[in-house]
C-alpha positions in Angstrom: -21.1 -22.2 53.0 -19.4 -25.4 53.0 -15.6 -24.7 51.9 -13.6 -27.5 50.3 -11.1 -26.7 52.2 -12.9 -27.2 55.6 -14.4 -30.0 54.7 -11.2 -32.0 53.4 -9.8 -31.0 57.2 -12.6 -32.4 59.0 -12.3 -35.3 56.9 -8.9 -35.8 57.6 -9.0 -35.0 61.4 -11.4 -37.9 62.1 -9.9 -40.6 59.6 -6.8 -39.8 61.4 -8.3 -39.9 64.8 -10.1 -43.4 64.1 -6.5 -44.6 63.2 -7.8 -45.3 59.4 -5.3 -44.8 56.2 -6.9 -43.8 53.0 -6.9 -47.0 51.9 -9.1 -48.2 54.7 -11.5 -45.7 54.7 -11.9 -46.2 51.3 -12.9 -49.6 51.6 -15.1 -49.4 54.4 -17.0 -46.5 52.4 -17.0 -48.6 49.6 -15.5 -46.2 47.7 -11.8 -45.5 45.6 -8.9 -44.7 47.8 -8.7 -41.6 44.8 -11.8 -40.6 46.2 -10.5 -40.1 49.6 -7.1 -38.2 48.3 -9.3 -35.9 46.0 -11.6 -35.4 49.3 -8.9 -34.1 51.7 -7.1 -32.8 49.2 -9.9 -30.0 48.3 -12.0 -31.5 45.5 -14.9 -29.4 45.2 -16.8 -32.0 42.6 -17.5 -34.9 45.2 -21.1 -36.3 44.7 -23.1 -36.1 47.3 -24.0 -39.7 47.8 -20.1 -40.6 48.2 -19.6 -38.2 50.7 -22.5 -39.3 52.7 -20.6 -42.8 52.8 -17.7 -41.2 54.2 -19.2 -39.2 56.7 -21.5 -42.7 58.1 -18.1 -44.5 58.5 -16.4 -41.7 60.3 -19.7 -41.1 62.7 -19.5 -37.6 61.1 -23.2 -36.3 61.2 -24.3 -33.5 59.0 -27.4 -30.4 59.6 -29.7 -29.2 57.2 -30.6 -25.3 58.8 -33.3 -23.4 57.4 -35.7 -20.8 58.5 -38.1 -23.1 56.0 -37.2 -26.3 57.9 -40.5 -26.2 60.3 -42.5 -26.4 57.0 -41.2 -29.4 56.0 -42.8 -32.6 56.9 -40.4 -35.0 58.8 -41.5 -39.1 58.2 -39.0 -40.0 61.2 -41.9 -38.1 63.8 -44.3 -40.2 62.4 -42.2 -43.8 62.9 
């Protein structure tokens, strides 16, 4: 499982590594700069949606495993 706690590290760790404050980060998510603080600070009520913005900016790429994944059509095989 995703822990809070991990995820506000990784978070951190590559906001920091691409030289961004909170502020900036924010702004290229298009999000709060509160949202960012709650993030690495542990939040575990982040919607989904905002944390996909976050993760595009920081080039932060996230995997759905499955043993059920195989039975699910993907549209991208068919583009």
């Amino acid at each position: 499982m995703l822990e809070p706690e991990f995820l506000s590290k990784v978070i951190r760790k590559h906001r920091k590594a691409a030289g961004l404050s909170q502020l900036q980060l924010a702004e290229m998510a298009g999000v709060g700069k509160t949202v960012i603080f709650d993030v690495e600070n542990g939040k575990e009520t982040i919607q989904l949606n905002t944390l996909r913005k976050i993760f595009q900016v920081l080039n932060i790429k996230v995997q759905i495993q499955s043993p059920l994944m195989n039975q699910i059509p993907n549209d991208n095989e068919n583009s």
